[in-house]
C-alpha positions as CSV (number, residue, x, y, z in Angstrom):
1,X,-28.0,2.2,35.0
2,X,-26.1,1.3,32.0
3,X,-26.5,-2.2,30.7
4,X,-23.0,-4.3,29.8
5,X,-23.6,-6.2,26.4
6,X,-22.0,-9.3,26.3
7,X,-20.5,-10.8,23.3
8,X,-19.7,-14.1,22.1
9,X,-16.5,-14.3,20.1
10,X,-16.5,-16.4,17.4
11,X,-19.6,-17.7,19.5
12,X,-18.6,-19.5,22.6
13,X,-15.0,-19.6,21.6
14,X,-13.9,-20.5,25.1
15,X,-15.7,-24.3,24.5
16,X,-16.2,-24.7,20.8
17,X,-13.7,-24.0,17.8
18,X,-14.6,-20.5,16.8
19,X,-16.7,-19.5,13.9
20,X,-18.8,-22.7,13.7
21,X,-22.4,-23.6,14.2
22,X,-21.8,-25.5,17.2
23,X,-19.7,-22.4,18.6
24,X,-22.8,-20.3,17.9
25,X,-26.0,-22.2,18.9
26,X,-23.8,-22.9,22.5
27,X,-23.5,-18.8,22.5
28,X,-27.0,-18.4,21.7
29,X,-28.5,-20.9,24.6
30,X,-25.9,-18.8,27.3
31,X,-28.0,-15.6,26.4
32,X,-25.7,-13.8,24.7
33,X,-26.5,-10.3,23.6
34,X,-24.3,-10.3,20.4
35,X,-22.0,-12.9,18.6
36,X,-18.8,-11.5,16.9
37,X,-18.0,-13.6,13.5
38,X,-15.4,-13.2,10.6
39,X,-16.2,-13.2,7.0
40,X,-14.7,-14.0,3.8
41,X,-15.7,-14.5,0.7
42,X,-15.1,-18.2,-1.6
43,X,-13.7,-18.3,-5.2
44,X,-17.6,-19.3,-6.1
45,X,-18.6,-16.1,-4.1
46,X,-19.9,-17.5,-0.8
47,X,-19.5,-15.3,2.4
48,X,-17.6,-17.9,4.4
49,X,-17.3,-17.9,8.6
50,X,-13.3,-17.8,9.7
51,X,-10.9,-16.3,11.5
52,X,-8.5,-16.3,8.9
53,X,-7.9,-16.5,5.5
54,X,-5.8,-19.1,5.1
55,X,-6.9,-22.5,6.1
56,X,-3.9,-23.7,8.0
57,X,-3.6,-22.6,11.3
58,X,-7.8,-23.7,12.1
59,X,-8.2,-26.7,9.4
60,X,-4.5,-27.7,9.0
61,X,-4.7,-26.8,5.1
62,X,-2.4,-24.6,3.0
63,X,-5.1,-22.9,0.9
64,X,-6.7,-19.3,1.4
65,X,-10.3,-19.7,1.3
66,X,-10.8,-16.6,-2.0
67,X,-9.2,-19.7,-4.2
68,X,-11.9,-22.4,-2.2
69,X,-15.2,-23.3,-4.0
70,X,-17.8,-23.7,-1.7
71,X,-18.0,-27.2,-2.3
72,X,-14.0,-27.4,-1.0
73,X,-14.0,-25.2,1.9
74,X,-17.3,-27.5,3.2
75,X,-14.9,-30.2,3.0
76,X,-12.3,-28.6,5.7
77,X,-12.5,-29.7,9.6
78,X,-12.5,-25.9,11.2
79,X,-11.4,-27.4,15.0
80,X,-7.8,-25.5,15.6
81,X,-6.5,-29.1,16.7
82,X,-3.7,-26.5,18.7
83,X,-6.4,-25.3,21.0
84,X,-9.0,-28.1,21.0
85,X,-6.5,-31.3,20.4
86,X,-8.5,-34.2,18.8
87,X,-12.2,-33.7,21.1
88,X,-13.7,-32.1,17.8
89,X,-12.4,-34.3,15.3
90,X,-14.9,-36.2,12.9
91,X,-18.4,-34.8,14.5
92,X,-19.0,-33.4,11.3
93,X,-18.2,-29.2,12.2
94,X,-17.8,-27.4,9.0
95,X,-16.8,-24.1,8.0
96,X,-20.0,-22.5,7.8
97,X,-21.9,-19.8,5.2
98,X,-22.6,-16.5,6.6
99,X,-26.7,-17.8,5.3
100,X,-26.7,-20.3,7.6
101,X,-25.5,-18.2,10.2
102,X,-27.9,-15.6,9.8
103,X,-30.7,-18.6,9.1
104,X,-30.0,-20.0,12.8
105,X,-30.7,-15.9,14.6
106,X,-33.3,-15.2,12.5
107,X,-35.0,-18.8,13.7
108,X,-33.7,-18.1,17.7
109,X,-32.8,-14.8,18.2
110,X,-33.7,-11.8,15.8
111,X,-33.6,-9.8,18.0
112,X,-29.4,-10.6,18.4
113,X,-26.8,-8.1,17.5
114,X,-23.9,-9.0,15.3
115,X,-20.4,-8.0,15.4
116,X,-19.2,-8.9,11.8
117,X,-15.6,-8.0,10.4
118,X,-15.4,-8.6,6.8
119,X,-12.1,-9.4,6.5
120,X,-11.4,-8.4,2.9
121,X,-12.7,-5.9,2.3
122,X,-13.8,-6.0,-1.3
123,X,-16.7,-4.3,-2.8
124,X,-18.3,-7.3,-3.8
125,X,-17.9,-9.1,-0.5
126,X,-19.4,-6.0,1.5
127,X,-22.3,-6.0,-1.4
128,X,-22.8,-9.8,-1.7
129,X,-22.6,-9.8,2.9
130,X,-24.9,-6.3,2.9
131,X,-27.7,-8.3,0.9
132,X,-27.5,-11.2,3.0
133,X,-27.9,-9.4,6.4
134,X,-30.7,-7.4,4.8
135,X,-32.7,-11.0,3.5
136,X,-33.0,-11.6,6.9
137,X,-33.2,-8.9,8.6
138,X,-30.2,-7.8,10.5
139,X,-28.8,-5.1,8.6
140,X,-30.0,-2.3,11.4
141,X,-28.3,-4.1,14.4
142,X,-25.0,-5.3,12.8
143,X,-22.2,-3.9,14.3
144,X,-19.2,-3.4,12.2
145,X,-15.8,-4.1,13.5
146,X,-13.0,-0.8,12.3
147,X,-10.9,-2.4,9.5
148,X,-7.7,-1.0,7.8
149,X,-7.8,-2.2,4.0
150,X,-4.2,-2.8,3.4
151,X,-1.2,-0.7,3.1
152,X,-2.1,0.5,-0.5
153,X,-5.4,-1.5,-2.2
154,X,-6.8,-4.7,-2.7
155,X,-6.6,-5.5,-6.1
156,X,-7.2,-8.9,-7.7
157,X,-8.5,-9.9,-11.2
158,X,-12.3,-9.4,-11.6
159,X,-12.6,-6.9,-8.8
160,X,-12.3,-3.6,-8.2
161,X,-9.3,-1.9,-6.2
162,X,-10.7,-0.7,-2.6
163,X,-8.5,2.1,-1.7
164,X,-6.5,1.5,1.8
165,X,-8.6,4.5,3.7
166,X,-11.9,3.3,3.5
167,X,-12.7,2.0,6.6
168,X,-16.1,0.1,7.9
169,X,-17.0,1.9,11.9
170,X,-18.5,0.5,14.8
171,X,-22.6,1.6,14.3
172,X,-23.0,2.4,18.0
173,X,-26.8,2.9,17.8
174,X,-27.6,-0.9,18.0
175,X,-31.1,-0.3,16.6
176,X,-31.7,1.7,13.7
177,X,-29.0,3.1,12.0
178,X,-27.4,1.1,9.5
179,X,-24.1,0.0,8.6
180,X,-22.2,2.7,8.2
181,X,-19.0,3.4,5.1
182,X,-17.0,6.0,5.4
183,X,-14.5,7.4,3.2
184,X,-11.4,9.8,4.4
């Protein structure tokens, strides 16, 4: 019989603003088999947790978070006041570090598979993310999500230009193979 995985997007999206703590350690005590997450990467090279890369639309702020310190994007109120209204507001839900992330299944669940999308795709993102799920121990059950790099190449001073065709693939063994780049 063939076992359905379920998956909590952006943890338990469907209660909590996505990508948060509190959106993950809800999706952790349903019994989740894998939480989904998005990652990008702070001007003080932090992998960050959120949908997108501009602030806006989830903390009401016009900034992308690749020009964001650490210290400023910890600052932001990541509630999506368009789906969740005011019930969020001021209980202290930050945008969280992929570390503490990986901190909380390490702790509850290492056993948990992630579904990560780095969502630019830089070399040093995938290197500085790669380390991280390594440190604690999830690089061999991390399932990447397919990403298109752009229409040409990311280029941007102090980093290197990541042609549009390399793409990161869904690592379908969820045990030991590990993440998985391919070039076409």
């Amino acid at each position: 019989m063939k076992r359905i995985l379920v998956e909590g997007h952006q943890g338990y999206y469907a209660k909590y603003p996505g990508n948060t703590m509190i959106s993950f350690e809800a999706a952790l005590k349903l019994g989740v088999d894998a939480i989904e997450f998005d990652v990008w990467l702070t001007a003080d090279k932090v992998p960050v947790l959120m949908h997108d890369g501009n602030t806006y639309r989830i903390c009401g702020v016009d900034r992308h978070l690749r020009e964001m310190t650490l210290e400023e994007v910890k600052t932001l109120e990541p509630i999506n006041r368009e789906v969740y209204g005011g019930r969020f507001v001021g209980q202290g839900i930050t945008v969280p570090t992929l570390e503490e992330l990986l901190r909380l299944c390490a702790e509850k669940r290492p056993d948990l598979i992630l579904g990560m999308e780095i969502k630019e795709y830089t070399e040093e993102n995938v290197d500085i993310t790669v380390a991280l799920l390594k440190k604690y121990g999830f690089l061999t059950i991390v399932i990447s999500m397919p990403l298109t790099v752009g229409s040409s190449s990311i280029s941007r001073p102090g980093t290197t230009a990541v042609p549009w065709d390399i793409r990161l693939f869904r690592c379908w063994s969820l045990r030991r193979i590990p993440l998985t780049i391919t070039m076409r």
